[in-house]
C-alpha positions in Angstrom: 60.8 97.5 -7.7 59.5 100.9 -7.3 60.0 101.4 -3.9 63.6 99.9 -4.0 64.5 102.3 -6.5 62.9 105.3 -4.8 65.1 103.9 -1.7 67.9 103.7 -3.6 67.7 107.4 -5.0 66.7 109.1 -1.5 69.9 106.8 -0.1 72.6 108.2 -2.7 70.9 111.3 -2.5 72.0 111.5 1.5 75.1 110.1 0.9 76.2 113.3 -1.3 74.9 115.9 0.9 76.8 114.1 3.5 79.8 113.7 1.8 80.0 117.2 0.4 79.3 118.4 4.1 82.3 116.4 5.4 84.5 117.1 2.5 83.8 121.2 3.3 84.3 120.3 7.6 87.6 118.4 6.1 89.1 121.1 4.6 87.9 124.1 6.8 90.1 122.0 9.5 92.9 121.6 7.7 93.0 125.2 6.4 92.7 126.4 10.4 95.2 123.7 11.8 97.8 125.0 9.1 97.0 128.1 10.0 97.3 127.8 13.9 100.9 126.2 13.3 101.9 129.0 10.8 100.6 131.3 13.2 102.4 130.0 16.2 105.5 129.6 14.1 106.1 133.4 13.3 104.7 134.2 16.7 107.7 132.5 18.2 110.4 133.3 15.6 109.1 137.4 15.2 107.2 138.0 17.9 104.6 141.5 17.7 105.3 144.0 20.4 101.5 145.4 19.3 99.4 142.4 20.4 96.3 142.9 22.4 97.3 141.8 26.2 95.4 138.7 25.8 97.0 137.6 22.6 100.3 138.4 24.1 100.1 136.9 27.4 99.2 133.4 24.9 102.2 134.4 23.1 104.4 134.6 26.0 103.3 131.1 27.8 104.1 129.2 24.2 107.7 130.8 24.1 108.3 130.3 27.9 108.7 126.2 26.3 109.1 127.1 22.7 111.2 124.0 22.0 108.4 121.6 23.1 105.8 124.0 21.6 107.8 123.7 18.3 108.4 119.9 18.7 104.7 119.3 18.9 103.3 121.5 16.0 105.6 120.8 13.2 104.7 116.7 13.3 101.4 117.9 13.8 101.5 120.0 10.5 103.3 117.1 8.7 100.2 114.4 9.7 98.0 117.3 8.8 99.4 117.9 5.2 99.5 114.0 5.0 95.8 113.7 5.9 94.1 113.9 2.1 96.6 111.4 1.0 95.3 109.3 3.9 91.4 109.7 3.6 90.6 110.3 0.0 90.5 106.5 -1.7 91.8 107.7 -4.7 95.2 107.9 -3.4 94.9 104.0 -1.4 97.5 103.4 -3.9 100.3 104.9 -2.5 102.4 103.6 0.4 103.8 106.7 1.8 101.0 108.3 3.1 100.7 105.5 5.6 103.9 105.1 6.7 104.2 108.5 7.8 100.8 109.0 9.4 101.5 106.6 12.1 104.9 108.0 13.4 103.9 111.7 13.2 100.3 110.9 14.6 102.7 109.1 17.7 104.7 112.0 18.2 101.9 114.2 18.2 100.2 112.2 21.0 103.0 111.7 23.0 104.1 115.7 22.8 100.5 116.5 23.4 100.9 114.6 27.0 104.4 116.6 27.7 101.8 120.4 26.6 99.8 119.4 28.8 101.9 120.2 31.9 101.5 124.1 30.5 97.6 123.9 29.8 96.8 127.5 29.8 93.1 126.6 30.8 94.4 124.7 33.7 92.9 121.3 34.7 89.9 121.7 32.8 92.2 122.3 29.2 94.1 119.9 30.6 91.5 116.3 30.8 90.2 117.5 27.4 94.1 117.3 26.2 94.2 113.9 28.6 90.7 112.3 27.5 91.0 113.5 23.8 94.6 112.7 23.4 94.3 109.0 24.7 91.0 108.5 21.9 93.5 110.1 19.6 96.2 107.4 20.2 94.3 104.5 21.0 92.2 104.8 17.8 95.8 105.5 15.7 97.1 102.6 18.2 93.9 100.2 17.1 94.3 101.4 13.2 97.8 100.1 13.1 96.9 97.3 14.2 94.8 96.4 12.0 96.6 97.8 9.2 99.2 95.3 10.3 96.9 92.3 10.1 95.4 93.3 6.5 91.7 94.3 8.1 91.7 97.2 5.3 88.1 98.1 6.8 88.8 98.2 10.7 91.6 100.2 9.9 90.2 102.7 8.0 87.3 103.1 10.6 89.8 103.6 13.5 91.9 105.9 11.3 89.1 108.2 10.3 88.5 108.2 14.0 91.8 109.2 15.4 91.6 111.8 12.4 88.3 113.4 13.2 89.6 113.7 16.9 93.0 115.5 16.2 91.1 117.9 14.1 89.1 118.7 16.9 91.9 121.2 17.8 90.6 123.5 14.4 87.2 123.2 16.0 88.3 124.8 19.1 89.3 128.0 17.1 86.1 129.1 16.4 84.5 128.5 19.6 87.7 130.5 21.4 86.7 133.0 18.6 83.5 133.2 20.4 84.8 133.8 23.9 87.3 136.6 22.3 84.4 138.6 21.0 82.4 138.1 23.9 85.0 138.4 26.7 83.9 142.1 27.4 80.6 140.9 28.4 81.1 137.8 30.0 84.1 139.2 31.7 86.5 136.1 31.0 89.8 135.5 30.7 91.4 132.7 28.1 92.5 130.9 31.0 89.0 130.6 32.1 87.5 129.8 28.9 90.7 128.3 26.9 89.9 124.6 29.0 85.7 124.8 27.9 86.8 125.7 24.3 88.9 122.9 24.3 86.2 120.4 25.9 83.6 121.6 23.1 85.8 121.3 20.2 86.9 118.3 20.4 83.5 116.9 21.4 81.8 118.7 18.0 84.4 116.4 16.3 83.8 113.1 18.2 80.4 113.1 18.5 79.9 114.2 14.3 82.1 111.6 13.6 80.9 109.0 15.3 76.9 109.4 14.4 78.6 109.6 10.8 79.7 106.3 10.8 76.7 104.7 12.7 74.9 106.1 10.3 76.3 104.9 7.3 76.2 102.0 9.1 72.7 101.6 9.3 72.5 103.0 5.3 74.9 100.0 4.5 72.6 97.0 6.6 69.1 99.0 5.0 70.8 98.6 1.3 72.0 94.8 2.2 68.7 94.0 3.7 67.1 95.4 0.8 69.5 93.6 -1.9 68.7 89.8 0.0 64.7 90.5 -0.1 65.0 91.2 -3.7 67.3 88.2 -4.5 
């Protein structure tokens, strides 16, 4: 009994530092995606004549296809702003949510493939767009799916996934943010480093994501385990 208990405790303990570490990654890349789209936004519609070159060379390859630029982060700032209705339970209530997630989360993916074509990192921005996009919209693809067949689970696992790879594209900001600062020593450009930033943001993502949910996997078979040897 003692040693259940003890398991028990250490087991909810982990669980709440893990959650409160996910809830604080959850947020931090919603505030930066709202911010990158907001940012974009007013670079496009009032654009600075005072921009460090690199800044405004970025600036001026987004407005040379500002209509498809536009077209691809407004949905993307709708799914984004949808996202806590979607993943916080206490909301599973509400119907909405879920019918909007998977028609923005489609247009996102299918604009992000059209972007692509005008990958400032070349090739190597570009398969990170390719590889990450196509997890994106096969886990959204696979969520639906299941959402459509009443596996409440599976389709909350695929969702999650398909979130915690879009958000990948708030991870990139701080590692770009590294290659800014650091560009006067490592000599640089962002069309050098925009593709790398791009390959280890959105890997941060996948990879935290996925040994989150193998191991709460494992947490969940230890506490069944341990429920059928005491019964």
């Amino acid at each position: 009994m003692g040693s259940q208990a003890n398991l028990h405790s250490t087991t909810l303990t982990r669980n709440h530092a893990s959650s409160l570490w996910l809830r604080f990654g959850f947020w931090m890349s919603i505030v930066i995606a709202v911010a990158i789209v907001v940012r974009r936004v007013l670079a496009l519609v009032f654009p600075s004549p005072n921009l460090p070159p690199q800044m405004a060379a970025l600036d001026s390859a987004f407005a040379s296809h500002a209509v498809l630029t536009l077209a691809h982060i407004l949905p993307a700032l709708a799914f984004v702003l949808v996202l806590p209705f979607v993943v916080f339970t206490r909301f599973s209530d509400l119907e909405w949510p879920e019918r909007m997630i998977f028609p923005l989360g489609g247009i996102v993916a299918l604009t992000a493939y059209a972007m692509s074509t005008f990958s400032i990192g070349g090739w190597t921005e570009r398969s990170a767009v390719l590889f990450f996009n196509s997890l994106f919209l096969f886990s959204l693809l696979r969520a639906y799916g299941y959402s459509r067949r009443g596996e409440l689970a599976l389709k909350r696992r695929w969702l999650l996934r398909a979130i915690a790879v879009l958000l990948g594209i708030a991870t990139t900001r701080p590692v770009m943010g590294v290659f800014f600062a650091t560009s006067r020593r490592t000599h640089l450009a962002p069309d050098q480093f925009f593709g790398i930033a791009f390959w280890i943001g959105f890997s941060i993502n996948w990879l935290a994501f996925e040994i989150w949910i193998r191991s709460r996997d494992r947490q969940l078979q230890t506490e069944s385990g341990s429920t059928t040897s005491h019964h």
